[in-house]
N, C-alpha and C positions, 0 to 999 in steps of 0.2 A: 490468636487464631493462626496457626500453621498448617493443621491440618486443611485438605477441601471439607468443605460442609457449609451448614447456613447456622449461622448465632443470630441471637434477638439481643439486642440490650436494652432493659428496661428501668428504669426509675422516673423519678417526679422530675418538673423544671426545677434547673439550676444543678442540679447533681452529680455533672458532670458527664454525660452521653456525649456531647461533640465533643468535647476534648479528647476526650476515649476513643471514639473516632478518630479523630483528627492525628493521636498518634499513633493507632493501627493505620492510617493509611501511609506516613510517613514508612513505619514499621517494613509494611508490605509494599512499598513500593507505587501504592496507588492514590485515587483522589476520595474525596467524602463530595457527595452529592446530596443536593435536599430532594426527596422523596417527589415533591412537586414537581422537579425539573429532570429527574432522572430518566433517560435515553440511553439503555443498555445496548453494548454493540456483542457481536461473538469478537472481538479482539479484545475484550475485557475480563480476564483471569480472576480477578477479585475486582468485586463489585461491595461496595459501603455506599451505605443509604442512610440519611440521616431523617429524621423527624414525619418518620412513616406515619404517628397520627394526625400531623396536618392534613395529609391525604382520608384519612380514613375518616375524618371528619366531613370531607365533598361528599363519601357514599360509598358502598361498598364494590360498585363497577370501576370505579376508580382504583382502589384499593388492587381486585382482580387484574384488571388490567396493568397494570404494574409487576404484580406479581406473574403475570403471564410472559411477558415481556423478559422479567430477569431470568425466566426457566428458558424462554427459548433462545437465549444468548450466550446458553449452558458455560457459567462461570465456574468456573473451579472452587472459589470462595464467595461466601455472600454474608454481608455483617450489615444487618438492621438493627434502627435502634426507635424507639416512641417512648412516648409519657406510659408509665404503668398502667394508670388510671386510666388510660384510653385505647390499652391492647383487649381485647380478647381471647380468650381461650380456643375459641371457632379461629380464628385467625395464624394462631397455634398448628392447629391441626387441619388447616386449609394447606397449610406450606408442608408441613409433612406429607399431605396428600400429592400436591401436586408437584411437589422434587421429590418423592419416591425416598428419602431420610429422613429423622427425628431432627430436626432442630434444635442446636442447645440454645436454650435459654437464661438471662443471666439479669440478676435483679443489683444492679447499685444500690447500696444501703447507705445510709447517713454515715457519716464520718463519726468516730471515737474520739472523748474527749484528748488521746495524744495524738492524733491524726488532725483534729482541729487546731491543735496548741506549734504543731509543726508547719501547716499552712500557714497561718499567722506568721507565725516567726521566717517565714520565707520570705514572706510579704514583707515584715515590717519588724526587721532586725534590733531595731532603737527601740522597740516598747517590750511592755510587759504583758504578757497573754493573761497575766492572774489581774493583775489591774485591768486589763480589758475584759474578763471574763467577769468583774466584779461590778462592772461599771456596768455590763450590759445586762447581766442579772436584776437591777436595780430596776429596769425595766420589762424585768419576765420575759425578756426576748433569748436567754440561753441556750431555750431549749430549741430552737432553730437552727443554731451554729452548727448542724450537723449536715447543711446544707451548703457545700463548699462555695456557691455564688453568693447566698446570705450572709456567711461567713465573710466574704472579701467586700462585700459592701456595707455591712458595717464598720470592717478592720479598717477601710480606709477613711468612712464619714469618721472614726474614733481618732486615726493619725490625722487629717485633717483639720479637726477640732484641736490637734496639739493634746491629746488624750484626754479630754475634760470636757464630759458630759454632765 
């Protein structure tokens, strides 16, 4: 995100939202906030908000007031991110309403099985990802590997077992 505007990031837990975060704000120069505790100032250019459905969860005056708060602190950039499952489409187009632009929208997708096999192998240089992928099959748990936090927690329960499941 370079340009000014407002981006949503959305996917499931573990998907990788704060870390996305966490390197757009190294990126940009700024901090990641959790939604709960976020206190926008007008001396804040880009504003990142992280785990906006915890909030939406309290209720949607919450939710508003928050949202009121980041418009009248007129940030240059604004980068939210929630659980998909717990964004709305009204929510969507509340924020369109009330910054006066389209917000882009942007859904994290599971990782690809080479996108999976190169995590791994980040992680854990001394194994084999097809023996890891073979061992963990054996348990029908594969088809979650697409979850780059499920992915590291079993890559490492699998190195620390010494790869012997």
């Amino acid at each position: 995100m370079t340009a000014p505007g407002i981006a949503i990031v959305l996917a499931e837990p573990g998907a990788g939202k704060t870390d996305l975060l966490d390197s757009e704000a190294d990126r940009l120069g700024g901090a990641r906030v959790r939604a709960s505790i976020a206190r926008p100032s007008d001396r804040d250019t880009t504003l990142i908000v992280d785990a906006f459905d915890e909030v939406a969860r309290v209720g949607d005056a919450r939710v508003y007031d928050i949202l009121y708060k980041i418009r009248d602190a007129e940030p240059n950039r604004v980068l939210l991110s929630s659980r998909s499952g717990e964004w709305e489409v009204s929510r969507t187009r509340l924020i369109r309403d009330l910054f006066g632009i389209e917000p882009q929208v942007a859904h994290l997708v599971p990782l690809d099985g080479g996108e999976q096999r190169q995590l791994f192998e980040h992680f854990h240089l001394q194994r084999s990802f097809d023996e890891f992928h073979a061992n963990i099959s054996r348990f029908d748990l594969h088809h979650i590997l697409g979850n780059p936090e499920f992915l590291r927690l079993f890559a490492s329960a699998y190195d620390e077992a010494d790869g012997r499941w």
